[in-house]
N, C-alpha and C positions, 0 to 999 in steps of 0.2 A: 747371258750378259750380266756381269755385277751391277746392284745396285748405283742408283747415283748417288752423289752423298752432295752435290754442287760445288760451286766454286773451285771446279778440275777435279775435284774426287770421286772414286768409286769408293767401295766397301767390296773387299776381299774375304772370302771366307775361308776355314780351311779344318787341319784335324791335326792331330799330334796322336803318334800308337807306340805304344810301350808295352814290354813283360815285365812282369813283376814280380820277383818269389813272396808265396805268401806262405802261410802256415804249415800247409798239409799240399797245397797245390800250388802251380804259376797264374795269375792274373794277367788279364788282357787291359792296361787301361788306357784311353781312350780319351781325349781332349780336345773340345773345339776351339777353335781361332777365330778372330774377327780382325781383321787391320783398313786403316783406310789407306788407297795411295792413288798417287799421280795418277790423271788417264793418258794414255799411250797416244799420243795427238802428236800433230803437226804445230811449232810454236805460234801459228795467230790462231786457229782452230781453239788452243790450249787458253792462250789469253780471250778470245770472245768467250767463253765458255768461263770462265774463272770469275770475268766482271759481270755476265751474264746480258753480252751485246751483240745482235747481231750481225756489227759490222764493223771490222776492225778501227773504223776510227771514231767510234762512238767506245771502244774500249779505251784509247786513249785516252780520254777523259777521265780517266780513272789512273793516274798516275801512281796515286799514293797506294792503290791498291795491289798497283801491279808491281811497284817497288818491292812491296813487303813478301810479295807470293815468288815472283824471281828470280829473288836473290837468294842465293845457295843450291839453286835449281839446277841438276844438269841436262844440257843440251847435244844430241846426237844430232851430228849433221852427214846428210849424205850427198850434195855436190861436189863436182871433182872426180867423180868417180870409186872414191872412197869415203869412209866413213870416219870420224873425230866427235867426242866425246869430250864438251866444252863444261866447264863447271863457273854460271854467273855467279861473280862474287859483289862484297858489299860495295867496290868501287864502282858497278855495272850503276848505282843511283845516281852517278854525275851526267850519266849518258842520256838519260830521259829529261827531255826537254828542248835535246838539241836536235836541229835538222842535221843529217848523215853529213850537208855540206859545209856544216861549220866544225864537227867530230874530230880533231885534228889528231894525228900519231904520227910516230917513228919508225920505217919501214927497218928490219933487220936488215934487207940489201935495200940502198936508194936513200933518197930524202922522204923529209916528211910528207906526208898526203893526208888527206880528209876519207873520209867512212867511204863517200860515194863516187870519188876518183878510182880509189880501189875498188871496188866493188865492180866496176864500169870496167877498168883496165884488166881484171881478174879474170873476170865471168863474161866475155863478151858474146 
């Protein structure tokens, strides 16, 4: 299991292998890696773990944090039956702070609805 690095990160390790002509003979050489990235988590899993809370609405308190961690993040979802690969962008900061029922949009087919009408009508 990689390292933790906290705030949603591991520490990946790794090696880079190459030949190389040398003089008289070929070289083997040889390069370690270090990167840190995302951990593979479910998105509140992802977010308690990032503000370091154990319970998703003790994460929320931490808005500003979670604005900044985020945003540019992408999100694999798997309801539905399939799978979609969502990327939060910087307009995803007007969304925190509103309840799902005040979230209002414009359906491609229908009228407008709020976050949790759809959600409720979609996923029943």
């Amino acid at each position: 299991h990689p390292p933790n690095l906290g705030e949603g990160c591991d520490i990946w390790e790794g090696y880079f292998q190459s030949l190389r002509p040398g003089q008289w003979k070929p070289y083997v050489k040889i390069d370690t890696s270090v990167k840190s990235m995302m951990k593979d988590l479910n998105l509140i899993d992802f977010i308690c773990d990032a503000v370091g809370a154990q319970d998703p609405r003790d994460a929320m308190r931490k808005k500003m944090v979670l604005q900044r961690m985020l945003c540019s993040l992408k999100i694999a979802t798997r309801h539905g039956g399939f799978r979609r690969v969502y990327k939060i962008n910087n307009s995803a900061r007007k969304v925190f702070g509103q309840p799902p029922s005040q979230l209002k949009f414009k359906q491609e087919e229908g009228p407008e609805t709020n976050a949790e009408e759809y959600f409720m009508q979609k996923y029943k």
